[in-house]
N, C-alpha and C positions, 0 to 999 in steps of 0.2 A: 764587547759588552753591549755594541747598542745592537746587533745582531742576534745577539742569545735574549736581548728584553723585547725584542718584535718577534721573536720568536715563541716566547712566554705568552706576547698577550694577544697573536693568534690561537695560539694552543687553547688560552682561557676562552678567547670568543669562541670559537669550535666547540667548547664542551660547553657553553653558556647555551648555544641553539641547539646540540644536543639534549641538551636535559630540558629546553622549554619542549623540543619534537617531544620529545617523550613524556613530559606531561601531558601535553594535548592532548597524543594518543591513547593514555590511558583514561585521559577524563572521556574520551567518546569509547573505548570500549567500555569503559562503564554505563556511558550511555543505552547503549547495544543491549548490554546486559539489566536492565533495569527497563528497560523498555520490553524486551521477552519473559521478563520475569512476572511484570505486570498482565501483560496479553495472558501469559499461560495462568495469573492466577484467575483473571477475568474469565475464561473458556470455563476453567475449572470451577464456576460455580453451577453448569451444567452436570455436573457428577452426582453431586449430594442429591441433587432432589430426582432426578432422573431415576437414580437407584434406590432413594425411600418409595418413589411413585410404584415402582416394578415390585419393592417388598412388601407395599400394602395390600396389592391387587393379587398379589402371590399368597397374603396372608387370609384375604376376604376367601380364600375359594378353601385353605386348608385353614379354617377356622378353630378345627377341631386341637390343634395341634402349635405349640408355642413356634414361632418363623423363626430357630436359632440361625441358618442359614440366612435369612433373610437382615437379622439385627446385626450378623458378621460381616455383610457385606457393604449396609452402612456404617456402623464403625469405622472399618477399611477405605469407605471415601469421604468419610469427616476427617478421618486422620490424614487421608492424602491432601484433603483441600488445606489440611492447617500447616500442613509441611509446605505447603505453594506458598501461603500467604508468608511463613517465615523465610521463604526464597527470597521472597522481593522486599518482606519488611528490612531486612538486613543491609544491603546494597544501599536502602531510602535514605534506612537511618544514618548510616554510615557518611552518605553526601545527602546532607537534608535538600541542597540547591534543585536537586534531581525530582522533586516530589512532584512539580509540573510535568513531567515527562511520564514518570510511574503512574498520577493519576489519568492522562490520555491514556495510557495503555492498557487499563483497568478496562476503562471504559467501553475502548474497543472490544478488549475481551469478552466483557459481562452482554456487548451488544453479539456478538459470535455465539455466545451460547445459550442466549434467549432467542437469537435466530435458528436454531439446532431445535430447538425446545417446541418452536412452531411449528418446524418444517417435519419434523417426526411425529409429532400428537396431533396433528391440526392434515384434515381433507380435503379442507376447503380452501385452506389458504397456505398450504406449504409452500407454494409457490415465494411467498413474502419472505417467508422462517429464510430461503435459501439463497434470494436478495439480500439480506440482512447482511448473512454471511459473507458474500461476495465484497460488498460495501464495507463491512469491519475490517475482512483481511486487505484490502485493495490498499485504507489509510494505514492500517498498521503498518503492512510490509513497504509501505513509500518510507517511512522513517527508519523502517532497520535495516532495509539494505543500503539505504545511503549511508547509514554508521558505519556500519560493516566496511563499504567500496570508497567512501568519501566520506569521512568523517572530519574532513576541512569546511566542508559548506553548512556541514547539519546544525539545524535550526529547530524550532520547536515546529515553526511555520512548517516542517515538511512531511508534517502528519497530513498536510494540505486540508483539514477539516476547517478552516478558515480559508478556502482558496479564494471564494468572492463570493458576493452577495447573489449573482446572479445561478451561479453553482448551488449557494441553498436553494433559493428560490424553485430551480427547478427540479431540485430531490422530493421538496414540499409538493407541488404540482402533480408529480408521480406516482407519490402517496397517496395523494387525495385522490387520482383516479382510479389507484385499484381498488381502492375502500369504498366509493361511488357504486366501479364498477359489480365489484364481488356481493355487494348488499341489494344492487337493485338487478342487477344483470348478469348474476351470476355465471351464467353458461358462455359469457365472451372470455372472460379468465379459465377455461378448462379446453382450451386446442394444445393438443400432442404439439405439434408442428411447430409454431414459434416458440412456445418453453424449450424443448429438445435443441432448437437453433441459440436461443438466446443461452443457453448451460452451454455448447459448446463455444461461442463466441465470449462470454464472459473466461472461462478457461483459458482460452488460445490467448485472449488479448491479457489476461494477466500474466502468463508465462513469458510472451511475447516484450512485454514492457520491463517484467524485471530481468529478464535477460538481457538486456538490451541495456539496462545501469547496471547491469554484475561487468559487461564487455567495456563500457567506455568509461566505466573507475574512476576516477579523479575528475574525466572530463566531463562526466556529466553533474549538471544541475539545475536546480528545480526553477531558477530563475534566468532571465537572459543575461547572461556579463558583455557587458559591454567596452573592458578593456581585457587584451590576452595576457593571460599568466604565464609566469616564463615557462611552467612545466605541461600547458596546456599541449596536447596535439592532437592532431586528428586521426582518427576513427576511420576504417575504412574495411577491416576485418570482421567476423561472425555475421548479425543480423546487420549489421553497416555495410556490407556487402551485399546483400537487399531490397535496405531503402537506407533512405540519407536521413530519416527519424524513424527508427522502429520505435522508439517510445511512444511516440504519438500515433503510433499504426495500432500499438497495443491500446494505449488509453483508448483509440476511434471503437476499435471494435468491444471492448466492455463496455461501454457508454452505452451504444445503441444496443448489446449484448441485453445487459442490464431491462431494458424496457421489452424486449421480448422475451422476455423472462417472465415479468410483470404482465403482459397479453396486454400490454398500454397502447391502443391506437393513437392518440392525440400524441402523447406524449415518444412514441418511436417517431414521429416523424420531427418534432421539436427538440426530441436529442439530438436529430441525427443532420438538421441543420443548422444549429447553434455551435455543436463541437465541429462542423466542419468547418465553419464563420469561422471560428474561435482559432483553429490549428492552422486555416489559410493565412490571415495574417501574423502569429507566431512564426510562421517556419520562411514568410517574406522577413521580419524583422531578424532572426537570426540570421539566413543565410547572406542578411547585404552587409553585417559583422563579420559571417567565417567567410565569406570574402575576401575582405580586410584581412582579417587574421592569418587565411591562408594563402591567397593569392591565386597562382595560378594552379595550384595542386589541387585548390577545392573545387576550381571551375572544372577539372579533369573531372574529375570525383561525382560531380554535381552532371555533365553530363552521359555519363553511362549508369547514372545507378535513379532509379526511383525515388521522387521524394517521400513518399510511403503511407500518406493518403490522398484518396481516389480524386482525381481532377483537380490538383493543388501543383503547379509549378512551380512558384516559390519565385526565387528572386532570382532573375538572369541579368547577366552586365549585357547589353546591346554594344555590339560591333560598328 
């Protein structure tokens, strides 16, 4: 008897942490899902007017003649955008707790497709329209692949649109100097050369970074832990094979990506030594942790592979 009752109220505990796992799980795939639903209706309000803009201009030239063609095709994206909006209304209502979540992702979106909206209409300042864009997907996709890969750590915090003050601070600065620059000096924001470098460095470095959380799945997170979790381990496969942070190889290069994008003098050189200040001491404060955590495997690890940006050592144990 007292065999088959500990036997019982394992069994119970066992299926008690099964069904909490599986709560959890479903409450951040819900997340996942309410966060894409939001972004994709946010994008989506580049459709409507994009395509009444094309059917008016289509209508001015064939005046003569009713735009049936033209009235069909927005229909077709008034209707599409209201079928988005009941994507995400549905999911909201359903967990009203999510509405914080839905409405960053709106946000992101609606800035995506007002950056689209510049970068397509606009001569002068496309340049901005396609920054925008770089900037909306960079916050979005930081919150849905961590749902998606690690939806143990996800946070509201990892939209990272509150990362610090000093983070706004210099998005603001960047601003101000294109708009400075494009209004008084127009012809320093129009070189081939560094837009072409800063689109393909924004690219690399966002593929780069979220690659880099799809490989290390659970282990990665947006903040330092400073005690190991039992299911923690190290990383030493795909872009961990390397550098010892491709995430921070990716964020380095969109950073400064970003600002020759933008043809920002002041401000590429102020990216590009802030974010390396900023990742020199991060990846000292983490590696005298995976230290700890890993002993002698990480000091292997740590000496044959790159720390993954330029001139950063990181943290070595002296001999």
């Amino acid at each position: 008897n007292l065999l088959l009752r500990n036997y019982l109220f394992e069994s119970k505990k066992q299926t008690m942490v099964l069904q909490s796992l599986g709560e959890a799980y479903l409450k951040r795939s819900t997340d996942a899902r309410v966060s894409l639903h939001g972004y994709l209706v946010g994008v989506g309000m580049t459709l409507l007017p994009t395509v009444l803009a094309c059917s008016i201009l289509t209508f001015n030239n064939y005046s003569n003649s009713f735009p049936w063609q033209q009235l069909l095709c927005g229909c077709l994206s008034a209707g599409l955008f209201a079928a988005l909006c009941r994507w995400i209304v549905v999911p909201v209502s359903s967990y009203p707790n999510y509405w914080e979540n839905g409405k960053r992702a709106l946000f992101l979106g609606w800035a995506f497709s007002s950056g689209t909206l510049l970068a397509v209409y606009s001569r002068d300042y496309w340049t901005f329209g396609v920054y925008i864009c770089y900037l909306s997907f960079f916050h979005w996709s930081e919150y849905w692949v961590t749902a998606v890969t690690n939806p143990a750590t996800l946070r509201l915090s990892s939209y990272m649109l509150d990362h610090s003050p000093e983070y706004h601070l210099a998005a603001l600065i960047s601003w101000a100097e294109f708009w400075f620059e494009a209004l008084l000096v127009p012809w320093l924001n129009s070189y081939s050369l560094p837009i072409a470098t800063g689109l393909a460095m924004c690219t690399a470095g966002e593929l780069f970074r979220k690659l880099a959380m799809i490989t290390a799945g659970r282990n990665f997170n947006h903040v330092v832990e400073h005690k190991k979790r039992t299911d923690h381990v190290l990383v030493t496969s795909g872009v961990y094979s390397w550098a010892r942070h491709p995430a921070y190889t990716g964020w380095f290069a969109w950073a400064i990506g970003t600002q020759l994008l933008l043809c920002n003098p002041v401000s590429i050189v102020g990216y590009t030594l802030a974010s390396w200040r900023f990742f020199r001491e991060r990846i000292y404060e983490e590696e005298r942790l995976l230290i700890n955590f890993f002993n002698q495997a990480y000091l292997d690890y740590q000496r044959t592979t790159w720390s993954g940006v330029p001139f950063v050592r990181g943290y070595f144990v002296r001999v």
